[in-house]
BALOBA-1460 file (C-alpha; in Angstrom, 3 decimals):
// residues 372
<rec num="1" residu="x" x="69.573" y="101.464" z="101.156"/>
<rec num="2" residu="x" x="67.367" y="99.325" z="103.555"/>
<rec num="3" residu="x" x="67.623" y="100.830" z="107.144"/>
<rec num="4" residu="x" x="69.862" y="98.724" z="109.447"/>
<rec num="5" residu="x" x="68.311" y="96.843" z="112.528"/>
<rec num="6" residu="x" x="70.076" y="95.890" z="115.663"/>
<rec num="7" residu="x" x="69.443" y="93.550" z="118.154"/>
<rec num="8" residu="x" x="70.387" y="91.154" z="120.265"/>
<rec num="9" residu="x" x="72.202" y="88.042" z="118.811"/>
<rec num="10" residu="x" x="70.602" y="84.911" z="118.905"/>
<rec num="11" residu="x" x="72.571" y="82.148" z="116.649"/>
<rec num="12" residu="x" x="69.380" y="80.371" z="116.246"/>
<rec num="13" residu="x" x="67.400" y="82.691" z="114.374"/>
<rec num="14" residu="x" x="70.281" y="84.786" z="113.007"/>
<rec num="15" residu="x" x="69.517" y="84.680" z="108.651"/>
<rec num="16" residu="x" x="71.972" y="82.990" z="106.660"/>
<rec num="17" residu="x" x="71.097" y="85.021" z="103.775"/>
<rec num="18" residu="x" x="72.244" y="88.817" z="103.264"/>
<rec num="19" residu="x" x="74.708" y="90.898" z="105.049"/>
<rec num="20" residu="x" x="74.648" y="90.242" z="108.711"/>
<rec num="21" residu="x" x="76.802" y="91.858" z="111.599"/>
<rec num="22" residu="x" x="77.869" y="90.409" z="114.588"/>
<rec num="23" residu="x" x="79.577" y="92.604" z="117.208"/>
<rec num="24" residu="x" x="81.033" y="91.129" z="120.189"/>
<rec num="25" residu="x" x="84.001" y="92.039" z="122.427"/>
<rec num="26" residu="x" x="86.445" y="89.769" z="123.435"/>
<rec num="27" residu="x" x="86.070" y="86.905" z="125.946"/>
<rec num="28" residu="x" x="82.333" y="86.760" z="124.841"/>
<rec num="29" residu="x" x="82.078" y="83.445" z="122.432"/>
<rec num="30" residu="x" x="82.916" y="84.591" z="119.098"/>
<rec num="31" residu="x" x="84.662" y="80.893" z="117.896"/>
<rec num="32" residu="x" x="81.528" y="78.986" z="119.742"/>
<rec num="33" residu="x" x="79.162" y="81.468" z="117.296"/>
<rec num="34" residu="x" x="81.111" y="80.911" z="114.424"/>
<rec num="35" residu="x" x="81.164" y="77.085" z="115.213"/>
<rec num="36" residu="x" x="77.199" y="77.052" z="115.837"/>
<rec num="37" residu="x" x="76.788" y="78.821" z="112.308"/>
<rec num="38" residu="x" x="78.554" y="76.383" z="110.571"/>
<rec num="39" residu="x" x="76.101" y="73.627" z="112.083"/>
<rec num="40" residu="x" x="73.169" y="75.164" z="110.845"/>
<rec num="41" residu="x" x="75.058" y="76.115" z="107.298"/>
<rec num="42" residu="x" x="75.761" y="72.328" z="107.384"/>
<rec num="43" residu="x" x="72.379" y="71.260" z="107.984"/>
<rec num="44" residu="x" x="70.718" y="73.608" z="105.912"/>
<rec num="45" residu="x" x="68.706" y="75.033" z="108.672"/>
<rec num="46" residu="x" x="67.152" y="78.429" z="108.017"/>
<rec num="47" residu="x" x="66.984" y="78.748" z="104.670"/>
<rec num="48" residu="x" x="65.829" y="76.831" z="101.849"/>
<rec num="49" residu="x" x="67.756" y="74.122" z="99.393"/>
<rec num="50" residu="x" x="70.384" y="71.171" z="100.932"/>
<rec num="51" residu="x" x="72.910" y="72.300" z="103.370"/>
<rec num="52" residu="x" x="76.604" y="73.120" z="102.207"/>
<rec num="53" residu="x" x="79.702" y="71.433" z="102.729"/>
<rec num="54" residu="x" x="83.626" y="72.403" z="104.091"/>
<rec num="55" residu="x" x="84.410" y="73.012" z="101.339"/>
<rec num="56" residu="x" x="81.698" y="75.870" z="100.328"/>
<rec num="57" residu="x" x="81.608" y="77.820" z="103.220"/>
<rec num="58" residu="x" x="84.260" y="80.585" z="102.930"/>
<rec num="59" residu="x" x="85.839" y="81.366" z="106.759"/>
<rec num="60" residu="x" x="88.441" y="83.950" z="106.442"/>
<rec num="61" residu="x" x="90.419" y="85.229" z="109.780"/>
<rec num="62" residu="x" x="93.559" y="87.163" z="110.559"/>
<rec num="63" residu="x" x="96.239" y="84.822" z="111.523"/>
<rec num="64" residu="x" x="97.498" y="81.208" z="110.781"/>
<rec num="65" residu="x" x="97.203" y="80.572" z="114.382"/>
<rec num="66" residu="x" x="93.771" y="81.491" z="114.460"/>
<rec num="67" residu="x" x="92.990" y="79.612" z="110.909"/>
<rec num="68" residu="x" x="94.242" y="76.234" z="112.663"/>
<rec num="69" residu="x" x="92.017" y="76.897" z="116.297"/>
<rec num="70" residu="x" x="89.083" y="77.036" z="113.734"/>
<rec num="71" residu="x" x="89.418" y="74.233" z="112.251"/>
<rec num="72" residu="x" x="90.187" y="72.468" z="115.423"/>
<rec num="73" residu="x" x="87.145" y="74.056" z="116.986"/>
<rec num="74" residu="x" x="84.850" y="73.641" z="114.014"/>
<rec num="75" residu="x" x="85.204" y="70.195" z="114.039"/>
<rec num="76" residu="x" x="84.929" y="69.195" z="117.512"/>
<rec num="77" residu="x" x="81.431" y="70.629" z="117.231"/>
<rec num="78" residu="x" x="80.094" y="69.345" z="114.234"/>
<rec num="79" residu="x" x="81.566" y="65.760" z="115.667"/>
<rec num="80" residu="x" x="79.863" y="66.706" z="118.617"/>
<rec num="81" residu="x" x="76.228" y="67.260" z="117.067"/>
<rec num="82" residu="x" x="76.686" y="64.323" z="115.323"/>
<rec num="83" residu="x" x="76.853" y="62.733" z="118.957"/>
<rec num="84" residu="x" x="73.899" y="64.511" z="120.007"/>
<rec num="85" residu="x" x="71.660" y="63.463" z="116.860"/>
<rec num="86" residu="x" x="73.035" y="60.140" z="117.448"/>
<rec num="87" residu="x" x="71.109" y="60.420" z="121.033"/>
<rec num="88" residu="x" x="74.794" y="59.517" z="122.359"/>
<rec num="89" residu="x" x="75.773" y="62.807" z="123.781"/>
<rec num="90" residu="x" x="76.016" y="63.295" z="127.996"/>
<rec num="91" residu="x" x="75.874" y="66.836" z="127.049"/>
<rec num="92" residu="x" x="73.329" y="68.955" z="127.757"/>
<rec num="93" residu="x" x="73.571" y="71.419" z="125.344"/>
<rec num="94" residu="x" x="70.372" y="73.935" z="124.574"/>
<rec num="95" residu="x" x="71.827" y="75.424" z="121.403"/>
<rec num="96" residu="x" x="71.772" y="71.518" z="119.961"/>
<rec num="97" residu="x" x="68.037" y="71.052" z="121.780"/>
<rec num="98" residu="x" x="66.922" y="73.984" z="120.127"/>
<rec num="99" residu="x" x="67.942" y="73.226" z="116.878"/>
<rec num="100" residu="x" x="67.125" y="69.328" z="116.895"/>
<rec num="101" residu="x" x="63.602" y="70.741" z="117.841"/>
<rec num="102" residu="x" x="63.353" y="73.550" z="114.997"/>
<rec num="103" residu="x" x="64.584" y="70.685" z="112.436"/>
<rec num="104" residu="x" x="62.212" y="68.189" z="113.895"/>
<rec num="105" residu="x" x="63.410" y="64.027" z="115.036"/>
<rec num="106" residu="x" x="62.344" y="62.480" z="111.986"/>
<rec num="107" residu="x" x="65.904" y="62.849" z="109.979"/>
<rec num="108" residu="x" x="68.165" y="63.140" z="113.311"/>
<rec num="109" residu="x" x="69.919" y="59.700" z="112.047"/>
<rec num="110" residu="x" x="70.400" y="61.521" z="108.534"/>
<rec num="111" residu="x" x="71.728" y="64.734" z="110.476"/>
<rec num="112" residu="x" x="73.892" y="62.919" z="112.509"/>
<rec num="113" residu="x" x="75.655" y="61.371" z="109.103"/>
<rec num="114" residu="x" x="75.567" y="64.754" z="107.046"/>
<rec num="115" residu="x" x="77.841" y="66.088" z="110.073"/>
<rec num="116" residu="x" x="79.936" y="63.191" z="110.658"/>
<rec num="117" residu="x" x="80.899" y="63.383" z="106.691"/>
<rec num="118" residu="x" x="81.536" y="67.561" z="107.236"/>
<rec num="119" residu="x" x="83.585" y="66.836" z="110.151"/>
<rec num="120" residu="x" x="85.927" y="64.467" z="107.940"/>
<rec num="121" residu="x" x="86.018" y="67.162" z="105.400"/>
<rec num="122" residu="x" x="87.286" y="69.699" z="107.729"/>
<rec num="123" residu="x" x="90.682" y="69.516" z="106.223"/>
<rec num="124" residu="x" x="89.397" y="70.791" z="103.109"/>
<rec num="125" residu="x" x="87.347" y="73.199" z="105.173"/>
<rec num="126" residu="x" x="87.980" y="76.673" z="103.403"/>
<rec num="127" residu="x" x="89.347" y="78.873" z="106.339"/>
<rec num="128" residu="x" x="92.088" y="80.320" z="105.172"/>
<rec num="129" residu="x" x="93.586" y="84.047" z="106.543"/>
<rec num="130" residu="x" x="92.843" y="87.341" z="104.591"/>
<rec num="131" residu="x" x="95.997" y="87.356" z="102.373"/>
<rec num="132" residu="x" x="96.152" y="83.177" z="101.829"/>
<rec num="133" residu="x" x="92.331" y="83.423" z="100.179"/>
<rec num="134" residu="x" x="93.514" y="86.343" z="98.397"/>
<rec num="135" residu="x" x="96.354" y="84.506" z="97.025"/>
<rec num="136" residu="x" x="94.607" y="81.010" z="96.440"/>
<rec num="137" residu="x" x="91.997" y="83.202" z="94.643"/>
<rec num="138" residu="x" x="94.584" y="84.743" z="92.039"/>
<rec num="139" residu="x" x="95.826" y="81.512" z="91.314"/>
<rec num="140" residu="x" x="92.746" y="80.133" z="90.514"/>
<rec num="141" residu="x" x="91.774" y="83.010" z="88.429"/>
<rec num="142" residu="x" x="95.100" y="83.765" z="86.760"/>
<rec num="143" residu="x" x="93.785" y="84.692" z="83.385"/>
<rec num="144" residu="x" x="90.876" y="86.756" z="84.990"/>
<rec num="145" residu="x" x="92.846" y="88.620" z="87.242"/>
<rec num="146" residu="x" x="96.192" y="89.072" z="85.518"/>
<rec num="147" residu="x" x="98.106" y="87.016" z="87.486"/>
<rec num="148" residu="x" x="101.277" y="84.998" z="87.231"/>
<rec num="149" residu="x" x="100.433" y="81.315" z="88.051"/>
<rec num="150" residu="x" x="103.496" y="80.996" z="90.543"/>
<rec num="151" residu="x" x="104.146" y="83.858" z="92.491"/>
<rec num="152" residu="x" x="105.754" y="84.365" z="95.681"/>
<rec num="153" residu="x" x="105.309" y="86.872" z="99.251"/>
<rec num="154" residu="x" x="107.990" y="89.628" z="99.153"/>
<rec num="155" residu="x" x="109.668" y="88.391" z="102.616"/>
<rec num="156" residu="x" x="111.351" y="91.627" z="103.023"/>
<rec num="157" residu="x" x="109.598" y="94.020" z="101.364"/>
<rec num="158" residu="x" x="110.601" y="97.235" z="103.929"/>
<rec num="159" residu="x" x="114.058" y="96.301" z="103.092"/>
<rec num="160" residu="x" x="113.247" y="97.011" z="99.410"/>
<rec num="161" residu="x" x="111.257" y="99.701" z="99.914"/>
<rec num="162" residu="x" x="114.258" y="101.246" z="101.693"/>
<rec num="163" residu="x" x="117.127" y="100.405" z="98.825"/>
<rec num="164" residu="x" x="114.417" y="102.462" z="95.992"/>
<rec num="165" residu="x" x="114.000" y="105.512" z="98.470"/>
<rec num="166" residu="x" x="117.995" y="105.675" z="98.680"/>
<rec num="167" residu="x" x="118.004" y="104.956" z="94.908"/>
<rec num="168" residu="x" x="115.630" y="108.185" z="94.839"/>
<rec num="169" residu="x" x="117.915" y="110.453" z="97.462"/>
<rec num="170" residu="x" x="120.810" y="109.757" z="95.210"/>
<rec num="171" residu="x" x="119.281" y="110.594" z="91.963"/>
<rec num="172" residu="x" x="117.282" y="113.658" z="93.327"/>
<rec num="173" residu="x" x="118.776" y="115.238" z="96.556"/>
<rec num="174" residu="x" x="122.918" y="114.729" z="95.795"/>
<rec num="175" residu="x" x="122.970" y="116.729" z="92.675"/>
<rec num="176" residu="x" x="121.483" y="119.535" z="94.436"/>
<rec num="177" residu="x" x="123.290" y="122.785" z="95.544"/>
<rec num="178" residu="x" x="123.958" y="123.171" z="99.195"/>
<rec num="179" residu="x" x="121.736" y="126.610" z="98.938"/>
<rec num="180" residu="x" x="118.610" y="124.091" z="97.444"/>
<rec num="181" residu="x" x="118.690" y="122.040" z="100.467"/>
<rec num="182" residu="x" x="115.963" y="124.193" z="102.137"/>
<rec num="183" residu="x" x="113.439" y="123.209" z="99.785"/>
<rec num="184" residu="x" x="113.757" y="119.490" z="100.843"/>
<rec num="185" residu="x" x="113.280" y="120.133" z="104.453"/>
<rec num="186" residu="x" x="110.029" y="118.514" z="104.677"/>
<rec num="187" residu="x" x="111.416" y="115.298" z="103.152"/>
<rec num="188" residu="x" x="113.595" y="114.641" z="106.176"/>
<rec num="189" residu="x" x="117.534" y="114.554" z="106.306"/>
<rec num="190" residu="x" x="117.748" y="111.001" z="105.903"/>
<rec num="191" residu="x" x="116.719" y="108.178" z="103.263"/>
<rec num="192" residu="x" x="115.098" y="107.186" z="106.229"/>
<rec num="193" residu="x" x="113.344" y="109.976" z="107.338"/>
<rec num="194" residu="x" x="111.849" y="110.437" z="103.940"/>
<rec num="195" residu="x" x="111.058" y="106.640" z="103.527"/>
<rec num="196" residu="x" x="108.522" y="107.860" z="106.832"/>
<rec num="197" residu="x" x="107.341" y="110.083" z="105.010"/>
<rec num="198" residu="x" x="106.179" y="109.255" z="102.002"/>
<rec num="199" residu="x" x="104.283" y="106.152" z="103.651"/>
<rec num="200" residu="x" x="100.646" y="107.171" z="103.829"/>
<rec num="201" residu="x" x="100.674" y="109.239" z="100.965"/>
<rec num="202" residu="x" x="101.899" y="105.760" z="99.149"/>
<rec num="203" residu="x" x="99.381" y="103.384" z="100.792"/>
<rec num="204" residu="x" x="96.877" y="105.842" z="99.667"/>
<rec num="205" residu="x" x="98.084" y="105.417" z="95.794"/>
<rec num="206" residu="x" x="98.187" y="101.690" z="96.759"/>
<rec num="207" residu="x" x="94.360" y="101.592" z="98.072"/>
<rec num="208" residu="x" x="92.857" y="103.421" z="94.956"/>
<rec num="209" residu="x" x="91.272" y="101.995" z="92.797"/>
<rec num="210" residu="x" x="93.167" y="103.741" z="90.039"/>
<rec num="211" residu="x" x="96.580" y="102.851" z="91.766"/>
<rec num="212" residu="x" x="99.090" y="104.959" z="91.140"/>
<rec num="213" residu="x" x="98.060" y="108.208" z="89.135"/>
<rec num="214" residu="x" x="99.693" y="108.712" z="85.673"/>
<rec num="215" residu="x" x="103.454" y="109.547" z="85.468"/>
<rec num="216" residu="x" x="102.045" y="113.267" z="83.236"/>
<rec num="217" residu="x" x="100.766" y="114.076" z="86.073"/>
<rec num="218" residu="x" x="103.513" y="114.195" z="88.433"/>
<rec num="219" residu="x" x="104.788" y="117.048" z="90.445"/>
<rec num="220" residu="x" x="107.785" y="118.417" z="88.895"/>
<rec num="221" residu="x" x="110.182" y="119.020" z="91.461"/>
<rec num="222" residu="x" x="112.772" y="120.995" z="89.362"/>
<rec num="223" residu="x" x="110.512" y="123.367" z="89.107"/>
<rec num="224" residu="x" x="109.314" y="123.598" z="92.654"/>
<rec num="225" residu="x" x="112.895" y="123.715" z="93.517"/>
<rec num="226" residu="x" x="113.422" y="126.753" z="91.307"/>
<rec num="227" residu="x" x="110.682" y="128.760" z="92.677"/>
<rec num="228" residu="x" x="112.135" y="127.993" z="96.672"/>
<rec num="229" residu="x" x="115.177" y="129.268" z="95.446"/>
<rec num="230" residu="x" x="114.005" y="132.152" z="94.056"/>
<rec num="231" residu="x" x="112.395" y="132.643" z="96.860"/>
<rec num="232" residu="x" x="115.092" y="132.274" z="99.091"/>
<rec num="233" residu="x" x="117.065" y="134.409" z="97.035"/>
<rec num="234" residu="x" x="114.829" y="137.376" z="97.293"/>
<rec num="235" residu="x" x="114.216" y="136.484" z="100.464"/>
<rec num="236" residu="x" x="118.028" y="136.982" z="101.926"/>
<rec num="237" residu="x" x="118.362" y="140.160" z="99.892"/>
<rec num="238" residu="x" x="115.929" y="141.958" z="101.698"/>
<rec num="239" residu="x" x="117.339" y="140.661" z="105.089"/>
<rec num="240" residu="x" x="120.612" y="141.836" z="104.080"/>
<rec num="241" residu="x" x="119.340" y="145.365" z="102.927"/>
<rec num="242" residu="x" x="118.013" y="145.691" z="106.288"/>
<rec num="243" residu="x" x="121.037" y="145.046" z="108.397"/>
<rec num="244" residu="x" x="122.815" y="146.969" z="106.000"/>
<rec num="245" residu="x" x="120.259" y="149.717" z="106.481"/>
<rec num="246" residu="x" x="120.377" y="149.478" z="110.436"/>
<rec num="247" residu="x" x="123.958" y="149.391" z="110.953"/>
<rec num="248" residu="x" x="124.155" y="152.190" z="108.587"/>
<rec num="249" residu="x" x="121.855" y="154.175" z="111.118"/>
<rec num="250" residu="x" x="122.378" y="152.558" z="114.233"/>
<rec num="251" residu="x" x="122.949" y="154.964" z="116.880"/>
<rec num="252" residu="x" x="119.904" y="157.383" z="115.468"/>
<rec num="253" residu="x" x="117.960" y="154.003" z="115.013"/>
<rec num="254" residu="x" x="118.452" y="152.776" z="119.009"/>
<rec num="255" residu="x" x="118.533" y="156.334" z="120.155"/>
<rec num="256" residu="x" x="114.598" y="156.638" z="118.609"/>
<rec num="257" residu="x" x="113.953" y="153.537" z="119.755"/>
<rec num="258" residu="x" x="115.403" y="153.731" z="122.938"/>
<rec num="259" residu="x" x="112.953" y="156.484" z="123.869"/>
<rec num="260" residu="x" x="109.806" y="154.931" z="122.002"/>
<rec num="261" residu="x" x="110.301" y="152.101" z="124.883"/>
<rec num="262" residu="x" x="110.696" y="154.243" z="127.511"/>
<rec num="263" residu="x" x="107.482" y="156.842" z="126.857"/>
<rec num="264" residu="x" x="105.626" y="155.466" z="124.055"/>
<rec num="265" residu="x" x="105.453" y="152.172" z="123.406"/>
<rec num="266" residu="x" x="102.849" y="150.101" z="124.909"/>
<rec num="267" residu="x" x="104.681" y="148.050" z="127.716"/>
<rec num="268" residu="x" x="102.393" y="145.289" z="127.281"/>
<rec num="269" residu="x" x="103.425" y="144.354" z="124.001"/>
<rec num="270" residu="x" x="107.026" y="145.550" z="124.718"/>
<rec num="271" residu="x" x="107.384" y="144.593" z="128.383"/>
<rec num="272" residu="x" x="109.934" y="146.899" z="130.657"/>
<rec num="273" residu="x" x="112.529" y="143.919" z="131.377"/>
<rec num="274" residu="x" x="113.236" y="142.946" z="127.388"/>
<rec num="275" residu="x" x="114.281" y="146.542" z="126.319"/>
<rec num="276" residu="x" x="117.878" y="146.004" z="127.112"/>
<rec num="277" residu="x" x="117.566" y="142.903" z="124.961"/>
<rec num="278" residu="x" x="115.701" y="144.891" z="122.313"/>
<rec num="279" residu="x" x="118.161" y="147.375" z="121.587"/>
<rec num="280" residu="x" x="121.267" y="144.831" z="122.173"/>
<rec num="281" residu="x" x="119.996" y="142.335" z="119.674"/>
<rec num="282" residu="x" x="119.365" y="144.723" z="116.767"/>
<rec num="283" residu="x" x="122.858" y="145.662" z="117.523"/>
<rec num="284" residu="x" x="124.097" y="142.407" z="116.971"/>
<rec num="285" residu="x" x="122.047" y="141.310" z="114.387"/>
<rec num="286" residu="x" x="123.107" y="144.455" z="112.280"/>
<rec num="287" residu="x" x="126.557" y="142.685" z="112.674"/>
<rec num="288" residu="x" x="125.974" y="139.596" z="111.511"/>
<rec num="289" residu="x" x="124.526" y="137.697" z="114.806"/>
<rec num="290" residu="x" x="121.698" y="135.231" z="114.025"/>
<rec num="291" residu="x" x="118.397" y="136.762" z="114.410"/>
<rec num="292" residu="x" x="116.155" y="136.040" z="116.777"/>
<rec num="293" residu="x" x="112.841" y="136.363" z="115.127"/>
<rec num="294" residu="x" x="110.039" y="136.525" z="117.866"/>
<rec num="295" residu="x" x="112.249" y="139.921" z="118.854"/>
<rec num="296" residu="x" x="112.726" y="141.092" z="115.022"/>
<rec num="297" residu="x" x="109.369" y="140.723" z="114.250"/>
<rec num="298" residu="x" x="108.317" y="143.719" z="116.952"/>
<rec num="299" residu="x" x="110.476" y="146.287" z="114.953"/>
<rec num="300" residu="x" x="108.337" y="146.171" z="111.825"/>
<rec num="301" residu="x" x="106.959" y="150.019" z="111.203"/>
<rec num="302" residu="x" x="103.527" y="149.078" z="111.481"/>
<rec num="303" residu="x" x="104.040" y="147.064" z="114.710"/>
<rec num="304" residu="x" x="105.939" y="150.169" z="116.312"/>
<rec num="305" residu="x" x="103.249" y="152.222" z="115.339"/>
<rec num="306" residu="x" x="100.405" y="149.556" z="116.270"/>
<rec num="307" residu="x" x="102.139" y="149.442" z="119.735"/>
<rec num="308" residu="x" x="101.909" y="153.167" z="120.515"/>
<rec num="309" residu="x" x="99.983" y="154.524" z="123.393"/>
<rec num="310" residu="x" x="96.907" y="156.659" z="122.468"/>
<rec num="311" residu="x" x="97.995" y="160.534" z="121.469"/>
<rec num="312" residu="x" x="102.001" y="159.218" z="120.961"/>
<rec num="313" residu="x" x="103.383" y="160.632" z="117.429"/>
<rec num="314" residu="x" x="104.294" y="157.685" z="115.188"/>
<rec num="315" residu="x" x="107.741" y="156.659" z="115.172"/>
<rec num="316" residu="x" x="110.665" y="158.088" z="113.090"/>
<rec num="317" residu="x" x="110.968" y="155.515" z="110.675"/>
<rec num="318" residu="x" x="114.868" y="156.052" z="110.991"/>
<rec num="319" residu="x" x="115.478" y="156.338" z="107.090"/>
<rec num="320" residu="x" x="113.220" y="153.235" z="106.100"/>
<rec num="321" residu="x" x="114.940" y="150.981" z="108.924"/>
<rec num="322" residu="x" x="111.990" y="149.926" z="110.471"/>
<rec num="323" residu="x" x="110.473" y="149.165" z="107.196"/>
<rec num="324" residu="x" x="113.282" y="147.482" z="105.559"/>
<rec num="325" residu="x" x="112.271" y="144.693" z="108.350"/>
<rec num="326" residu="x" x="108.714" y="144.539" z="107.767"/>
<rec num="327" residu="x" x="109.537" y="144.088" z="104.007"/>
<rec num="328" residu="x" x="112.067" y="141.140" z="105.042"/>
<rec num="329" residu="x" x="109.170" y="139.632" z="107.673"/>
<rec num="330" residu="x" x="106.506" y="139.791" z="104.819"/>
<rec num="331" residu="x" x="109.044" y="138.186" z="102.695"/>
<rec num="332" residu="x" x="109.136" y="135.088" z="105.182"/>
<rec num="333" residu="x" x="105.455" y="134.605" z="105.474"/>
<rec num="334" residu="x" x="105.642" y="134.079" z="101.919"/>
<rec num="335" residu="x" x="107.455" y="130.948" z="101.635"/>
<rec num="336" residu="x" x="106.278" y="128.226" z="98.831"/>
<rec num="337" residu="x" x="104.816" y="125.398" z="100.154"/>
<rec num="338" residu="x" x="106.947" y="123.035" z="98.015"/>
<rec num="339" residu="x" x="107.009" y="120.231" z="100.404"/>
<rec num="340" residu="x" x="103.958" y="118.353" z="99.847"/>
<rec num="341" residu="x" x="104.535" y="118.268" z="96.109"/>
<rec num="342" residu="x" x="107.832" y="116.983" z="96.835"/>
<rec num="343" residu="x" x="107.080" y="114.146" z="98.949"/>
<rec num="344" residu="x" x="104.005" y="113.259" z="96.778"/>
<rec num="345" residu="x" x="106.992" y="113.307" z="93.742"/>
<rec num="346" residu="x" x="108.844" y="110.812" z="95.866"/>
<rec num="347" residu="x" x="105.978" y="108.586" z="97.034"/>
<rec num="348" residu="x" x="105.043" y="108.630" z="93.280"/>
<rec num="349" residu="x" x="108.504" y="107.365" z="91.784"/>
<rec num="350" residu="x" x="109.324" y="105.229" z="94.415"/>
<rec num="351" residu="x" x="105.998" y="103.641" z="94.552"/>
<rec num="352" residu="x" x="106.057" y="102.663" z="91.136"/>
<rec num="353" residu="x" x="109.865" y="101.884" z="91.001"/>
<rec num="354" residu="x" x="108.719" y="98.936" z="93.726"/>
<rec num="355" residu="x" x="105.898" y="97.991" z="91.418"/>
<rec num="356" residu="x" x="108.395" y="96.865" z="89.009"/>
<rec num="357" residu="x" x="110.693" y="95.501" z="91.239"/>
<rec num="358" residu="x" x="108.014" y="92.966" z="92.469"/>
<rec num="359" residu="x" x="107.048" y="92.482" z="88.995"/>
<rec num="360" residu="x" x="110.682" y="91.541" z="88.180"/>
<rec num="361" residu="x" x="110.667" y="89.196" z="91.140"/>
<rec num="362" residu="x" x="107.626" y="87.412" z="90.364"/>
<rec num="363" residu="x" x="106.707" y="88.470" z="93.678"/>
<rec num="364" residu="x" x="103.583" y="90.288" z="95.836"/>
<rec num="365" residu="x" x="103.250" y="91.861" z="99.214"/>
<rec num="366" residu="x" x="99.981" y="91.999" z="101.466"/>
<rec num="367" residu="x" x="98.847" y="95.564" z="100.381"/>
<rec num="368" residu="x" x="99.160" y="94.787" z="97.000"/>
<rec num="369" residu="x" x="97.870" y="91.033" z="97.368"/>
<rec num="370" residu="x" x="94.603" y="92.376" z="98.553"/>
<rec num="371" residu="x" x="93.945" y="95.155" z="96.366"/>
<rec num="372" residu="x" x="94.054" y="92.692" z="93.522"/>
């Protein structure tokens, strides 16, 4: 690759040929450079062979607005240098000086007619937006590229995109079992939500080249769903052995505990003002009472022991208490990570589910107008 040179712009000299960049900010004369380039394109000027017409030179811009200020603009100044080659222009203008000078007097009456003629072609100029190129460009290659010959913009294509993803939640999340529902947490609680997101992982099918992967090699979310639940199953049998366990030994438990906190533990990690909450909420939660898990996860056996001064005895592990909980924290921390599997499932089938819809419709939107 040829090393890239910068330097100041000057539409004069700027090749016509290769790759060039222009960078400007706004306010600084972006449509007056675009308009002085199409002069010299017009007039040949800076590269060899006859100039081009409207017609050949390809302007492609963001907005229909800014399509129709183009043209406008384009042609004012090519009407203008026509003036000036004429010798009939009050204007001083030094970009116009400078070229007349470069291109020499001789042919400034043929000049002046080569961009009188461009500035009546300027409604067949091609300046067209992004997606209306695109589109023109399918049309004329419909064979080529695939195409239908008449084909029409979605106009509301996140309406549609929003019926499939609640076509989706109904075939995939109703039939599920209330105790499933955990699995699908990082899908969102709403069609909604999930149409959210699912978006960049589907514009990034979209923008492949590839588009969207084969259906083989889809995630396979019965399967991910199993091993959550599994999970989750294992998971609240170990919490409930430990309660069990606790509240089984509960006053020998606190009674340990209790003096761990007051002589041995390292205050800290398990600071003077929270050991009335300690001991109260493994009460509770050995009754039932939702845990509170920052607290919970202190009581493990090896975070007792971790915590102990230097020369304190380990703790009494109060008949496998304290390590019933570290077995049920461990447990946590071992969660599948089901949920980008899932959503890539649902970007996958709802992605190609509005593939065929458009299909159906004879129909395109602007992602998938410019990737073709």
């Amino acid at each position: 690759m040829s090393e890239l040179k910068t330097q100041k712009l000057n539409v004069l000299t700027l090749p016509l040929s290769g790759i060039q960049l222009i960078e400007a900010s706004a306010g600084t004369g972006k449509t007056w450079t675009l308009a002085a380039l199409y002069v010299r394109l017009i007039l040949g000027h800076g590269w060899s062979g006859r100039g081009l017409m409207p017609p050949q030179i390809l302007v492609m811009t963001f907005t229909e607005a800014a399509t129709a200020e183009l043209r406008d603009r384009i042609r004012d100044r090519l009407a203008q240098a026509a003036q000036f080659f004429r010798g009939h222009s009050q204007v001083t203008d030094d970009f116009l000086q400078h070229l007349q000078e470069n291109l020499g007097t001789d042919l400034n009456a043929q000049h002046a007619e080569r961009l009188e003629e461009a500035a009546q072609w300027m409604d067949e100029a091609a300046i067209y937006t992004i997606h209306s190129w695109s589109s023109r460009m399918l049309r004329q290659h419909a064979f080529d590229s695939q195409s239908l010959f008449d084909q029409k913009r979605l106009e509301d294509a996140p309406a549609l995109k929003l019926k499939l993803v609640k076509d989706y939640w109904r075939q995939n999340v109703y039939p599920m079992e209330v105790k499933q529902l955990g699995a699908l947490k990082d899908l969102g609680g709403s069609p909604e939500a999930l149409l959210k997101n699912i978006q960049s992982l589907w514009q990034k099918f979209e923008k492949s080249p590839g588009g969207f992967p084969d259906v083989s090699k889809d995630p396979d979310p019965k399967a991910l769903v199993l091993a959550w639940s599994q999970w989750q199953e294992r998971l609240l049998a170990l919490e409930a052995h430990a309660r069990q366990l606790l509240l089984n030994n509960l006053p020998q438990a606190l009674d340990l505990l209790s003096k761990a906190l007051e002589n041995d533990l390292n205050r800290n990690l398990y600071r003077v003002n929270k050991h009335a909450y300690f001991l109260r909420h493994l009460s509770d939660w050995a009754s039932g009472e939702e845990a509170d898990m920052d607290a919970l996860s202190k009581f493990t056996f090896e975070k007792l022991n971790a915590g102990m001064r230097g020369g304190a005895k380990p703790i009494d592990n109060a008949h496998g208490v304290w390590t019933a909980i570290g077995l049920w924290m461990a447990e946590r921390q071992s969660e599948p990570e089901v949920g980008v599997n899932l959503l890539q499932h649902a970007a996958l089938k709802v992605g190609r589910a509005y593939l065929l819809q458009k299909r159906s419709l004879a129909s395109f939107d602007f992602s998938e107008l410019l990737q073709r």
